[in-house]
TILUMVO-538963 format. One record per residue: residue number from 1; residue in three letters; y, x, z negated of N, C-alpha, C in turn. Coordinates in steps of 0.05 Angstrom, whole numbers, plus 5000, padded with zeros to 4 digits. Layout:
BEGIN
NODE   nr  rest   nyy   nxx   nzz  cayy  caxx  cazz   cyy   cxx   czz
NODE  NUM   ALA     Y     X     Z     Y     X     Z     Y     X     Z
...
***
This chain:
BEGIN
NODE   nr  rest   nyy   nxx   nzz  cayy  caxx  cazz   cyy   cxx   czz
NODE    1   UNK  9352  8826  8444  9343  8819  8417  9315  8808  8417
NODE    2   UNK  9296  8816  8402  9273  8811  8395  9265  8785  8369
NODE    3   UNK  9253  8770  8369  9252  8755  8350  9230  8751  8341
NODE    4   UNK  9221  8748  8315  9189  8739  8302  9192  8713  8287
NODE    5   UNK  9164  8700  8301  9164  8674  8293  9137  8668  8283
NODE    6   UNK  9135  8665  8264  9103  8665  8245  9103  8626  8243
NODE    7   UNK  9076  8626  8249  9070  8597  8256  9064  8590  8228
NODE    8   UNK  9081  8569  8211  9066  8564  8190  9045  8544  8186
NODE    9   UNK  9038  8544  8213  9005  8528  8227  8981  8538  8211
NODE   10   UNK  8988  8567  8210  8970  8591  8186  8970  8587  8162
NODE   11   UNK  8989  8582  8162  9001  8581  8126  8970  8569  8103
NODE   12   UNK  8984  8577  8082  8958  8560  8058  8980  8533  8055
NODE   13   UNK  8976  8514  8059  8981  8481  8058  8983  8479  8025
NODE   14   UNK  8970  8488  8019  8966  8488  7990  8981  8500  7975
NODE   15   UNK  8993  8516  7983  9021  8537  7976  9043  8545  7993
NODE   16   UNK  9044  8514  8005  9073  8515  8023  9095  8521  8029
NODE   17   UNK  9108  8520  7997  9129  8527  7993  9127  8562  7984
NODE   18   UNK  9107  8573  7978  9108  8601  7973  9107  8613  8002
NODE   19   UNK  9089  8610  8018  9089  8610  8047  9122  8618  8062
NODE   20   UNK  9139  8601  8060  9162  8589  8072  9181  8621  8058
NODE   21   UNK  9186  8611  8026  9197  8641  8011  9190  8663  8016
NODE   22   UNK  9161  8670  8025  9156  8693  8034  9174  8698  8056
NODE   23   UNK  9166  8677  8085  9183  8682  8107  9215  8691  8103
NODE   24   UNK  9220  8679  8083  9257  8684  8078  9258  8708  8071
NODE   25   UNK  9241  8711  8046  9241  8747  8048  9236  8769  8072
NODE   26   UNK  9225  8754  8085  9212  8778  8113  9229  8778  8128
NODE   27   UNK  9219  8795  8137  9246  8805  8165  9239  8788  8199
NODE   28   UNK  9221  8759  8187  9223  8735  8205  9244  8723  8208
NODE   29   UNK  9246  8720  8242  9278  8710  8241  9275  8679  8245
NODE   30   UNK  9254  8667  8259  9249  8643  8258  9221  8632  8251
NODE   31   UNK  9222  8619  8228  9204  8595  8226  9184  8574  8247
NODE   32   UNK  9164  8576  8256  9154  8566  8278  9137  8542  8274
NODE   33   UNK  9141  8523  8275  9127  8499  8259  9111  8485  8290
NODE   34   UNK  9089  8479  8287  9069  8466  8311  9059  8435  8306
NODE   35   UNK  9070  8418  8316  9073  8390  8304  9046  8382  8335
NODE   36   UNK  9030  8374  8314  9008  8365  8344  8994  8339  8340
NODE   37   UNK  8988  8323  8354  8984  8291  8351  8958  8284  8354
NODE   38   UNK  8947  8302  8370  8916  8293  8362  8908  8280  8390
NODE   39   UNK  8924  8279  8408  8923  8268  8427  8930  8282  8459
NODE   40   UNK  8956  8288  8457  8964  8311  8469  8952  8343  8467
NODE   41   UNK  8930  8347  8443  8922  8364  8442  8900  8356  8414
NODE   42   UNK  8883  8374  8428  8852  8362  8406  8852  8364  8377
NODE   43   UNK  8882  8366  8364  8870  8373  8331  8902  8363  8324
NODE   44   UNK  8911  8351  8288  8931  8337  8285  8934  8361  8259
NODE   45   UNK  8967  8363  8265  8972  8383  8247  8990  8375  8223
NODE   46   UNK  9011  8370  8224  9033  8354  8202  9054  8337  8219
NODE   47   UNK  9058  8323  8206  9086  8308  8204  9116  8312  8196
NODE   48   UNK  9129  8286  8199  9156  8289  8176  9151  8296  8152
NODE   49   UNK  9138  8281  8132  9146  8289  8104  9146  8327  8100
NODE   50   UNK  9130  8336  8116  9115  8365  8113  9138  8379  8129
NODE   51   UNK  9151  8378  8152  9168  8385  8159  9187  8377  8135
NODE   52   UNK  9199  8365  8126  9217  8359  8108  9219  8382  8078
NODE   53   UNK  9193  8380  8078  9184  8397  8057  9195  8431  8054
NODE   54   UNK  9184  8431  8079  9188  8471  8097  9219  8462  8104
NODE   55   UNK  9242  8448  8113  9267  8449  8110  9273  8451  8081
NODE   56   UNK  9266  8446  8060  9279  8444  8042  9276  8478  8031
NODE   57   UNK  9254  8493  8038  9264  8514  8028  9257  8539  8052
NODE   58   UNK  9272  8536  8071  9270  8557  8092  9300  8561  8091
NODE   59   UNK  9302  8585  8093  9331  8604  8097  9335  8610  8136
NODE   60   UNK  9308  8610  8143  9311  8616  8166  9300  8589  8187
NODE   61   UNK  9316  8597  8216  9316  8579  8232  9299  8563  8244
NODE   62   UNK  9283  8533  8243  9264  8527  8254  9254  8518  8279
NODE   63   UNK  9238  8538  8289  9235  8538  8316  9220  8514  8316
NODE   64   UNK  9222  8487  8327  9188  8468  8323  9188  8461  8358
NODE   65   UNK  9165  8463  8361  9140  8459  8382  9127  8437  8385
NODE   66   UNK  9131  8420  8399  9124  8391  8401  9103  8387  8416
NODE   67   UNK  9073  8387  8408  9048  8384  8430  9043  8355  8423
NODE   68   UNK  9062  8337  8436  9064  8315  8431  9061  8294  8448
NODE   69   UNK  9051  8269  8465  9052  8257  8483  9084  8248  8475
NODE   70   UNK  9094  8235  8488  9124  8225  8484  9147  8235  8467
NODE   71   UNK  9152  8256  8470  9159  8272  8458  9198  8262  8448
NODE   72   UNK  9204  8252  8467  9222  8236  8465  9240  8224  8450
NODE   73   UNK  9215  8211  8442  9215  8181  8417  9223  8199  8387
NODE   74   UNK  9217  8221  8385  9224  8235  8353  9243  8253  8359
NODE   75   UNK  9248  8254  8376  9273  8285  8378  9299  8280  8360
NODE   76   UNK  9315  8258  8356  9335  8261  8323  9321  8261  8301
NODE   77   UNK  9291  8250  8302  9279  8259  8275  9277  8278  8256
NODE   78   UNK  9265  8304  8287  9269  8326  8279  9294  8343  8281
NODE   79   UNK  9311  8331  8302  9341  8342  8290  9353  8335  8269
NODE   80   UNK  9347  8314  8253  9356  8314  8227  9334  8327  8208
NODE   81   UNK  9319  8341  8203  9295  8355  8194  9306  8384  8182
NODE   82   UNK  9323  8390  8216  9334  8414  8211  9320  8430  8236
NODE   83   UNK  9311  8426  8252  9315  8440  8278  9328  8450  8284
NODE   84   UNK  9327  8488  8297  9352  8493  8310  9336  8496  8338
NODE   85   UNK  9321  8491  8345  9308  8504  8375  9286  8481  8371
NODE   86   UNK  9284  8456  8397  9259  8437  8400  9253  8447  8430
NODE   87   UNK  9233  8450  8424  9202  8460  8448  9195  8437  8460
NODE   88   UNK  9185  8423  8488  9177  8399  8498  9156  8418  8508
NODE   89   UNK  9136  8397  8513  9113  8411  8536  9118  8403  8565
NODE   90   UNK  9120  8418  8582  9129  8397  8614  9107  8385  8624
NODE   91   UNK  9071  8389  8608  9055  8372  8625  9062  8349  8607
NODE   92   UNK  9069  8348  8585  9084  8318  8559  9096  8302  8574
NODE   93   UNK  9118  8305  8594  9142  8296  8594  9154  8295  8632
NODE   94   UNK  9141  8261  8629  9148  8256  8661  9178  8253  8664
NODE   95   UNK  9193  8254  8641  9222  8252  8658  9235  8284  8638
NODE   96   UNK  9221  8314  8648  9230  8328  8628  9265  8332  8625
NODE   97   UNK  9280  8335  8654  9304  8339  8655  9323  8317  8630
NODE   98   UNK  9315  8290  8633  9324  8263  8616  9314  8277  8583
NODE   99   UNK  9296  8290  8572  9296  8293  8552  9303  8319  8536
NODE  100   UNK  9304  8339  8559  9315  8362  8555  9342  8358  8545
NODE  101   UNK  9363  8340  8561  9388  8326  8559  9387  8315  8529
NODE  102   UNK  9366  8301  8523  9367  8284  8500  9369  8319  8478
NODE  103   UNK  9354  8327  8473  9357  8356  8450  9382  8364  8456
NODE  104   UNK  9399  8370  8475  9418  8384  8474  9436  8363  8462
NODE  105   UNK  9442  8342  8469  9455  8331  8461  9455  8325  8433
NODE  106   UNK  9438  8325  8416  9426  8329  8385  9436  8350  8388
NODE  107   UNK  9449  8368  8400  9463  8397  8380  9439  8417  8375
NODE  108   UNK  9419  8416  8399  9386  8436  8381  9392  8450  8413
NODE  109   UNK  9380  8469  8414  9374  8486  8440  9348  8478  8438
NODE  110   UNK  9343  8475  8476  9325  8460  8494  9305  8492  8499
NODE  111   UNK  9271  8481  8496  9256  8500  8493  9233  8478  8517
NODE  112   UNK  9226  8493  8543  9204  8477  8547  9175  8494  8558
NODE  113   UNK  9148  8489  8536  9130  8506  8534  9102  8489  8560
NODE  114   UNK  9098  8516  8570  9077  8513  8598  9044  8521  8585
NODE  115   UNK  9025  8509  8590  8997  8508  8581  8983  8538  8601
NODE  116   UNK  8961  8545  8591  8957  8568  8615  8959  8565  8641
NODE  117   UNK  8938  8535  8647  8938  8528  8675  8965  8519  8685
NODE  118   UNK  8996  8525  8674  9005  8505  8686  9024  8532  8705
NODE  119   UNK  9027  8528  8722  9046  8553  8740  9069  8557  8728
NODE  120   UNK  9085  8584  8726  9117  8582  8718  9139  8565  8737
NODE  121   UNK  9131  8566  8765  9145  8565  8788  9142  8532  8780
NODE  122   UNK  9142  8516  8768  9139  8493  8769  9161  8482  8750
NODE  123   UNK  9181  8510  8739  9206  8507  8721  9231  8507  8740
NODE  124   UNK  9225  8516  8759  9240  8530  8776  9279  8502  8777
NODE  125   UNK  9261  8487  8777  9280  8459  8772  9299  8462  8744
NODE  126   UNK  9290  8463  8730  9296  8457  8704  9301  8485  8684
NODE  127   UNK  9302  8506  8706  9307  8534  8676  9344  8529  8683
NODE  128   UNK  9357  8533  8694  9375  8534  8692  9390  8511  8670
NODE  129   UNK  9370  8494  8654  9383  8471  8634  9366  8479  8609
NODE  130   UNK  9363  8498  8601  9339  8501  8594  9346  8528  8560
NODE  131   UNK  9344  8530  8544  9351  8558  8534  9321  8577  8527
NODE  132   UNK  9299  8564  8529  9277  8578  8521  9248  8572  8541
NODE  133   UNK  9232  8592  8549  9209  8579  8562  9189  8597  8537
NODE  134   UNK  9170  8571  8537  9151  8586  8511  9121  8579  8530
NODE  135   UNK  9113  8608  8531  9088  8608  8557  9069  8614  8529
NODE  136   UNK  9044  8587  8533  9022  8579  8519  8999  8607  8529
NODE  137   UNK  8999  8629  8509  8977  8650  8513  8946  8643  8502
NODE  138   UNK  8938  8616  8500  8920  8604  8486  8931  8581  8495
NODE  139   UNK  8897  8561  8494  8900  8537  8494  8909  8522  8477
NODE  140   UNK  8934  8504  8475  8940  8492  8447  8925  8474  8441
NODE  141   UNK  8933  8472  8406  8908  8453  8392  8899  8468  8366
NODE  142   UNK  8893  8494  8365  8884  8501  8349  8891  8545  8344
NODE  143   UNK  8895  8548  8315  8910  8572  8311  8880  8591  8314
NODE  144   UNK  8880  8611  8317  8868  8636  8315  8846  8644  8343
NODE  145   UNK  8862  8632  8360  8846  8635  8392  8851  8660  8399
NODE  146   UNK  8836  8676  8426  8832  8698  8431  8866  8697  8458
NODE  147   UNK  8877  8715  8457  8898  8717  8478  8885  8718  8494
NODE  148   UNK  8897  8712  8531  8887  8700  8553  8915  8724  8560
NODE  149   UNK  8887  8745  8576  8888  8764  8592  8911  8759  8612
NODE  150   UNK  8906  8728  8631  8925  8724  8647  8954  8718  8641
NODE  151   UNK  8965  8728  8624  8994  8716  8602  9010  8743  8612
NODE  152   UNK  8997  8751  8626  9017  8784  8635  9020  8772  8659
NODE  153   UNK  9008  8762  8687  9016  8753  8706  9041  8729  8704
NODE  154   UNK  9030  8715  8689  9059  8698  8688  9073  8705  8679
NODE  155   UNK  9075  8715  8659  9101  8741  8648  9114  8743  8680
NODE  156   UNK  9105  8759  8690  9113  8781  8717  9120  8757  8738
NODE  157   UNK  9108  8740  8739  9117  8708  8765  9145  8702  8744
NODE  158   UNK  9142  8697  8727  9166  8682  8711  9186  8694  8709
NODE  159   UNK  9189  8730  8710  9211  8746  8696  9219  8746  8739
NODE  160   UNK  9198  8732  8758  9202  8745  8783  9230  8715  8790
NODE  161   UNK  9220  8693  8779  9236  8667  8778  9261  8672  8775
NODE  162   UNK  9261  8678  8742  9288  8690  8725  9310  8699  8747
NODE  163   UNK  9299  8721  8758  9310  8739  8766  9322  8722  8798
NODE  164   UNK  9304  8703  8810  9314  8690  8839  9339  8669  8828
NODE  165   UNK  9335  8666  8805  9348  8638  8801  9379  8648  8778
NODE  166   UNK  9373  8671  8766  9395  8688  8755  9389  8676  8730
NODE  167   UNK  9370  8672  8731  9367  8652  8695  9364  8680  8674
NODE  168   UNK  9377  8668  8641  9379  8695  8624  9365  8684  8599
NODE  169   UNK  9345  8650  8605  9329  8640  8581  9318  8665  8575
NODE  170   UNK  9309  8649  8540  9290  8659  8528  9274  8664  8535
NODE  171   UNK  9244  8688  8528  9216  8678  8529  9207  8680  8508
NODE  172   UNK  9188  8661  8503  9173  8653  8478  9143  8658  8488
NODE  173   UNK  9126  8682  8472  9093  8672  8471  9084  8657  8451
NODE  174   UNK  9053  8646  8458  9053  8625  8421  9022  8634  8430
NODE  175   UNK  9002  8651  8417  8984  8652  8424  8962  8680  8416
NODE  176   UNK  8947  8686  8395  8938  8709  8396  8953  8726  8393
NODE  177   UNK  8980  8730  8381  9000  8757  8381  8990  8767  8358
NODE  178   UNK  8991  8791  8361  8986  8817  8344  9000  8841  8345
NODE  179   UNK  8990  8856  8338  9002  8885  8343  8992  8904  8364
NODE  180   UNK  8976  8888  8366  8953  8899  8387  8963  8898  8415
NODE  181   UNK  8976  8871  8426  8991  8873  8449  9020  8864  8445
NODE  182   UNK  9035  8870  8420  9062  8859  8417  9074  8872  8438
NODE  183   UNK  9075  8899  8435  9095  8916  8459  9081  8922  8469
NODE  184   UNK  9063  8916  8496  9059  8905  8517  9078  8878  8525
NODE  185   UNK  9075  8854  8508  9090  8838  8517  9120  8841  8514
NODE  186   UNK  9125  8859  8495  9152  8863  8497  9167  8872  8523
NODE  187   UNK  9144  8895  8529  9147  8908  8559  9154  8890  8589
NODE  188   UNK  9139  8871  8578  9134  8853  8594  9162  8829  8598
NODE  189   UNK  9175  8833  8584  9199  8816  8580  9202  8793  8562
NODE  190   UNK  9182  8791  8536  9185  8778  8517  9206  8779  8495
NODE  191   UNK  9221  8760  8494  9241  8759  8468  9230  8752  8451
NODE  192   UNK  9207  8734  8440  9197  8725  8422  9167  8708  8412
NODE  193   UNK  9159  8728  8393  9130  8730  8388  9122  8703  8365
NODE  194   UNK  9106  8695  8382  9093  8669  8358  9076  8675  8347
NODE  195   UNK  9072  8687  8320  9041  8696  8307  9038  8681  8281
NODE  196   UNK  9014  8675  8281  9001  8657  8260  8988  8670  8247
NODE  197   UNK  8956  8676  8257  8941  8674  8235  8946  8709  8232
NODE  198   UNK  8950  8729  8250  8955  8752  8246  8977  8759  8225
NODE  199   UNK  8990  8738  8217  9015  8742  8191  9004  8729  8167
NODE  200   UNK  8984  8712  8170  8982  8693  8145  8946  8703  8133
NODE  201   UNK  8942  8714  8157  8907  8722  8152  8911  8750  8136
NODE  202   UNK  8938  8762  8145  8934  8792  8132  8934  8793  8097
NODE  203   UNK  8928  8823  8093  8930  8828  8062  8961  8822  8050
NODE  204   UNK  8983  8842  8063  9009  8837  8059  9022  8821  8083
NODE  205   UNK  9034  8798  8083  9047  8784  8102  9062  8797  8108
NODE  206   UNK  9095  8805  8086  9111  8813  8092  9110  8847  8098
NODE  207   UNK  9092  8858  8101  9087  8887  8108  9077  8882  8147
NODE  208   UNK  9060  8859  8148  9058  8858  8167  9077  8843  8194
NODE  209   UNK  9098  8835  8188  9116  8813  8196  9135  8847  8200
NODE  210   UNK  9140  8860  8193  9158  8892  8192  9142  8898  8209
NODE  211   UNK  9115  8902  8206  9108  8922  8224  9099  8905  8256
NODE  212   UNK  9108  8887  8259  9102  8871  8279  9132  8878  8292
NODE  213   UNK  9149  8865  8284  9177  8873  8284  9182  8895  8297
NODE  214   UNK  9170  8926  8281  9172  8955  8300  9157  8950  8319
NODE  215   UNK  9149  8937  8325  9123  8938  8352  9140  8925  8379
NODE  216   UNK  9161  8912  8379  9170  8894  8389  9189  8907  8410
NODE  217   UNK  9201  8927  8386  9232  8943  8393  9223  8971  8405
NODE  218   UNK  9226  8952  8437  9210  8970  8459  9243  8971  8485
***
């Protein structure tokens, strides 16, 4: 199964809730929300009330992404928000196994996302507790960055992990997806595409969210 996840990091702020309705109409299966602190990563994106907002009218599932120092400290926040899938960062999170524990236990499936520099082989601990690895194809912080060439090698180290360790996680890209290299990454062993400004920059969203979709189903 293939999945599309449009960052509403893109979105017009200003027409939030039209944003969100679009996605329900589209053939997006999850909602991808990027909660960033300003600290953990150079630029501050939204909060609760704004998450609150996008739960009240999303039909579909919210993936959220925590580029958060202590990531910890909010995780029933956002499981009462309406989370179905919380993302940790592992350079975030000196005790990640203790908080991975904490999301599952909230009833959310455990997502934990790696920066370019950071190796896959450094999950090697922790995929087997794990339901999603979301490999950073761009530096986080900020939407409409150029994809990073090297996101095919770790693809290929990570699907090489998978395979030593019998693990059957997710993979998640968040980064420059297009149509341009969707299936490539599909090829590559991606279940699921994070695209932002390539869904929210286009003329038709929902023409382009379809045709991202065919690109996938490789």
């Amino acid at each position: 199964m293939k999945y599309i996840a449009p960052s509403v990091l893109a979105a017009d702020f200003g027409n939030l809730q039209s944003a969100v309705e679009m996605l329900n109409q589209s053939q997006a299966d999850w909602i991808h929300v990027d909660v960033m602190d300003g600290v953990f990563v150079p630029n501050i994106s939204f909060g609760m009330p704004v998450i609150k907002a996008i739960q009240q009218h999303a039909q579909k599932p919210l993936d959220v992404h925590l580029m958060i120092t202590q990531p910890e400290r909010y995780l029933s926040d956002f499981q009462k928000l309406g989370a179905d899938r919380i993302t940790v960062h592992y350079e975030a999170c000196p005790h990640l196994h203790r908080t991975v524990q904490q999301i599952k236990e909230l009833g959310c499936k455990a997502g934990v996302a790696i920066n370019p520099h950071t190796s896959v082989n450094l999950l090697e601990n922790i995929l087997g507790d794990i339901d999603l690895v979301l490999i950073m194809s761009v530096n986080p912080g900020f939407g409409g960055q150029s994809f990073i060439e090297n996101t095919y090698q770790k693809l290929s180290d990570l699907r090489q992990l998978m395979q030593r360790t019998s693990s059957s996680v997710l993979v998640e890209v968040d980064g420059g997806v297009s149509d341009q290299n969707a299936t490539q990454l599909s090829q590559a062993g991606v279940n699921a595409f994070v695209a932002g400004s390539f869904v929210f920059k286009s003329v038709d969203s929902i023409a382009t969210i379809a045709h991202l979709k065919q690109k996938v189903q490789v």
